[in-house]
N, C-alpha and C positions, 0 to 999 in steps of 0.2 A: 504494500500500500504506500502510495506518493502523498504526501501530505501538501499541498500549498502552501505557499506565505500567506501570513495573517491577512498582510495589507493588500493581498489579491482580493478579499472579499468570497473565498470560494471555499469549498469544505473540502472535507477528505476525497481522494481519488478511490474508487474502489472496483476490483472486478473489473478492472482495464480493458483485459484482452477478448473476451466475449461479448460484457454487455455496455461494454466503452466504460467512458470518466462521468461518476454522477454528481452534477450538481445541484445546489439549491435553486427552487423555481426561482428565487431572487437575487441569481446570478445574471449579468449579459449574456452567458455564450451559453450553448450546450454543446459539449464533447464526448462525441460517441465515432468508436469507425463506422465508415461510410455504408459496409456489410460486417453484420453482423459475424459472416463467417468468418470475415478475411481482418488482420489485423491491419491492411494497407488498403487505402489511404484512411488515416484519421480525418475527422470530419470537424469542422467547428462552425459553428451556426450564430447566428443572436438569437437572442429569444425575446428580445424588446427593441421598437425602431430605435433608428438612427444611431446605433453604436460605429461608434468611428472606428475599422479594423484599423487602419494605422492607431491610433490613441492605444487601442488597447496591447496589439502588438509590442510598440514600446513597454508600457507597461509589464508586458511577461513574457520578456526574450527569453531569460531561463530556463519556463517552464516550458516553451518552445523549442530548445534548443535539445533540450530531455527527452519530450515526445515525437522528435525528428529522429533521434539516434534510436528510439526504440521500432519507432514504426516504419522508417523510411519516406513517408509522405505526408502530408498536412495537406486538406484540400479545405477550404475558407470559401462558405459559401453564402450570399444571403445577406452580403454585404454592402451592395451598391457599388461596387470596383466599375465604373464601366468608363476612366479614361488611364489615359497612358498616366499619367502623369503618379498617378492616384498608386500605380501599381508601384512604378517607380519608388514612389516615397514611402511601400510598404517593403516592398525588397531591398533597400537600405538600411530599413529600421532592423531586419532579422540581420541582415549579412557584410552590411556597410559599403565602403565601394564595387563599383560594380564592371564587369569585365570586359572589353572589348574578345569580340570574336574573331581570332587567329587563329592560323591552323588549320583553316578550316575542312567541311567536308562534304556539308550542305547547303545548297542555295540559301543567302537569307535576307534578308532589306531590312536596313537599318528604319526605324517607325521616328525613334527620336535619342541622341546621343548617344545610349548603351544596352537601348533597348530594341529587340530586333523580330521581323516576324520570324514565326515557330520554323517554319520553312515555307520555300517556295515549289516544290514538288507540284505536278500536275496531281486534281483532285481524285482522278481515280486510280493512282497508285499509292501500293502500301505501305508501311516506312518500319522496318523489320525495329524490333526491340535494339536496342542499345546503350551506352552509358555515354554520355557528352563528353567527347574530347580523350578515350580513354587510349586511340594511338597514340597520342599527343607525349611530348616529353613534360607538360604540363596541363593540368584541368580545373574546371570546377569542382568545388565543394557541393558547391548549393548551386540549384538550376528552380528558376520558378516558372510555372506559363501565366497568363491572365485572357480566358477567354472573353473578348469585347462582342464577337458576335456569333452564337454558337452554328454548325452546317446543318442544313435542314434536314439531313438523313445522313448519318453514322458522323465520321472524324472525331473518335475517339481516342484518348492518350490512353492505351493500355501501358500496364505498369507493371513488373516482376521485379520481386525481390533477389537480389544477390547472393544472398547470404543461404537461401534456399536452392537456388539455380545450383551453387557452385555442392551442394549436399547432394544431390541426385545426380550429377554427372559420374559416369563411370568409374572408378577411381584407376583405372589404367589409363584414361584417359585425361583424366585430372591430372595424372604423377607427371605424364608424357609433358604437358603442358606447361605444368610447373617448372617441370627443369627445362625446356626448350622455348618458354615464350611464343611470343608472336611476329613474323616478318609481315610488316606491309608494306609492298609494294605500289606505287602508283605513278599517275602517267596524266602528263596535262600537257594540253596546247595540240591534241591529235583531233579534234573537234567535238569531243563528247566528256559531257564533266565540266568542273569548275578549270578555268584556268589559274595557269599558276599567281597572276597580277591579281586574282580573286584572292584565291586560299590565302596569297603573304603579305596581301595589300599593299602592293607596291609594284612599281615598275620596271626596279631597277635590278639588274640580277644581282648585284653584288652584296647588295641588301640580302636576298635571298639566299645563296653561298653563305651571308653570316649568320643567319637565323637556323640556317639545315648544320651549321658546325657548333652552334653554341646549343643546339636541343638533339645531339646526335644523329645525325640523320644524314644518310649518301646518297649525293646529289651526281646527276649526269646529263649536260645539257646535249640534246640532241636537235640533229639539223632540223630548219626551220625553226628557229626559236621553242623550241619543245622541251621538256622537263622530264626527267625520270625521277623519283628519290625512293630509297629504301631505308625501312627503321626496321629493328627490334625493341619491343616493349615486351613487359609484365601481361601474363592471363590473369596470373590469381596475382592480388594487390591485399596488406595490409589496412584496415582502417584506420585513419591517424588518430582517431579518438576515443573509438572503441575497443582497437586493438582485434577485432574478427574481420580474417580472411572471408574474399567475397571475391565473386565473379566477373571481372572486370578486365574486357579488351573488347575490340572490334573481329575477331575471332570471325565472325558467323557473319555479321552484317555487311563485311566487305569482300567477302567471298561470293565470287562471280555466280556464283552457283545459288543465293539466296535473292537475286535479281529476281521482276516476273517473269516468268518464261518466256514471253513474246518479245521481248527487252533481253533476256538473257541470248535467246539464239541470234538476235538481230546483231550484239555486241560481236559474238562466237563467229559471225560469221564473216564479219567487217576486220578484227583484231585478231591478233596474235598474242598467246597466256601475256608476253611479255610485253605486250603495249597495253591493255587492258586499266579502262581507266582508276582501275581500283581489285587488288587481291590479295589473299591472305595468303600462311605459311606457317610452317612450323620455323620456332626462329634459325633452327641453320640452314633454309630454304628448300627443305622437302615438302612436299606435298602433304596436305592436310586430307586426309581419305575420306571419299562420299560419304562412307557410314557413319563416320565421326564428326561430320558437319551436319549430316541429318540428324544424330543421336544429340546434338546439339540445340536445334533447330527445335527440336520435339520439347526438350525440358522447357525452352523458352514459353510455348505454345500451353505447356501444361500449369505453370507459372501463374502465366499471365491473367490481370484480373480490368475491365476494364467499367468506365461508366460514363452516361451521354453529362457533355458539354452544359453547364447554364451560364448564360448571359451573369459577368460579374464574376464568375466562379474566379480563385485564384490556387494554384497547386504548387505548391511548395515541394521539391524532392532531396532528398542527401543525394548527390550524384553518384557516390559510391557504391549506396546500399538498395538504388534503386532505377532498373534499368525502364525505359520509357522508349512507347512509339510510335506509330499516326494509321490510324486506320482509314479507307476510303471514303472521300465523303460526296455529296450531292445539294449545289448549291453553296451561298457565299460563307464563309469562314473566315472566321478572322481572331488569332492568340497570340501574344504576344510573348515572349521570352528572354530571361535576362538571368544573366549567369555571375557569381562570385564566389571570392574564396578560393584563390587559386594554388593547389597541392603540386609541388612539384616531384616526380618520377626518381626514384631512387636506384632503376635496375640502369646496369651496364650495357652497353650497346658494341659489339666489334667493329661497326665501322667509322672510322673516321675521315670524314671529306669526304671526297668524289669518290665514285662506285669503281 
């Protein structure tokens, strides 16, 4: 049992994980998960108009900060969030500055200074489960959305916990991964994908050379102004605060093979493995075998828990302990996303410089 502070005004926490956090009817919030089965996403509601989720978020970073490490998600609903601005000044208050989007991997459009849409992906493709930025030799901590207009049919953020995913993987498969990492390979400027003046934000290649040597990563610039870079990263990553291992790389998501199929043979058929705007590896660049990206593919799918969009909604995630990702939708959409707390990458990389 979690007891609050006095000067919260709220009583004891009790029966968390099943029947959520009970409060006094003459509390602002009610704090229960969203499903009663599932302990993710926690849900936090008002229970009386016009409570200012910024006002009270300051007020209980804390206990906020408690029920992020236990749950994985905070979903803030019922609040009236419905401008940028508003989301902005709540995802400061949990997480303080906020991050610019490097590295990148997905289309995105800046909305207003550090705040960016979720993605620009066309609406009827799917956007496989993931962990924000976790090729990266740096990431988020915290990743929040704010949906401004929900899609009139599906575009859900499904959400799977890590900390479970990385439990039901095989552990032959686990060990293999553990000790071998992940190679990703990728490939900009061949006309498909983010180009490289996207992903580094800049123009300039030299700039880029210093950013691929200062965050490990081999680079090879190919004719026509074209790019190749290759990294090795961590699969399984430490939590820096809770200290439990969890499921975290691009593994699955960037292998050619989790594409949709009309998109994946179109690629196969245009590309060669090694121009391929995006694929995985074992980190000493063997092949990562179909059954083990399917056996993969599957826990994600078993995982996964999703719920429809409201106007206002805002979802809080730990990036580490909670993998997120875009279901198809029909009609206009519109969530915005904003990322801080940047964890940098502690595993070793063999290459240095050009490939």
């Amino acid at each position: 049992m979690i007891k609050l502070p006095a000067q919260s005004g709220f009583g004891n926490l009790q029966n968390r994980r099943r029947q959520g956090i009970q409060l006094s009817s003459k509390t602002w919030v009610k704090v229960a998960p969203l499903d009663p089965e599932s302990s993710l996403p926690l849900m936090i509601t008002p229970t009386v108009k016009e409570v200012s989720l910024l006002h009270w978020v300051q007020q209980h970073v804390p206990l906020l900060q408690e029920q992020l490490l236990q749950h994985g998600g905070i979903l803030f609903r019922g609040f009236s969030i419905h401008e940028v601005a508003q989301f902005e000044a709540v995802m400061r208050a949990v997480a303080g500055d906020l991050l610019d989007y490097r590295d990148r991997s997905s289309p995105r459009s800046t909305i207003a200074g550090k705040i960016y849409t979720s993605t620009d992906y066309p609406a009827d493709q799917s956007i496989f489960l993931h962990s924000e930025n976790s090729y990266a030799a740096t990431w988020p901590l915290k990743i929040a959305f704010c949906c401004l207009v929900p899609a009139k049919l599906g575009g859900e953020t499904p959400l799977a916990d890590t900390r479970k995913l990385l439990q039901r993987i095989d552990p032959t498969v686990r060990d293999q991964f553990a000790r071998q990492g992940v190679m990703y390979v990728r490939n900009f400027g061949d006309g498909l994908g983010l180009s490289w003046q996207t992903v580094f934000q800049t123009q300039d290649r030299a700039q880029v050379e210093q950013f691929c040597q200062e965050n490990a990563i081999a680079f090879e610039w190919k004719p026509g102004n074209r790019l190749r870079t290759r990294q090795v990263r961590q699969a399984i990553a430490q939590h820096p605060q809770t200290g439990e291992q969890v499921w975290f790389n691009h593994a699955v998501f960037f292998h050619v093979s989790t594409l949709e199929p009309l998109l994946r043979h179109a690629i196969l058929a245009e590309f060669s493995e090694a121009d391929l705007p995006h694929h995985t590896y074992y980190g000493d660049e063997s092949p990562i075998p179909a059954e083990v990206i399917e056996h993969l593919r599957g826990i994600y799918v078993q995982e996964q828990v999703r719920f429809p969009w409201q106007a206002g909604d805002v979802l809080l995630l730990d990036n580490m302990l909670t993998a997120h990702g875009r279901s198809p939708y029909v009609g206009l959409r519109k969530v915005a996303v904003a990322m801080a707390e940047p964890i940098h990458s502690q595993s070793s990389n063999p290459f240095n410089g050009q490939c």
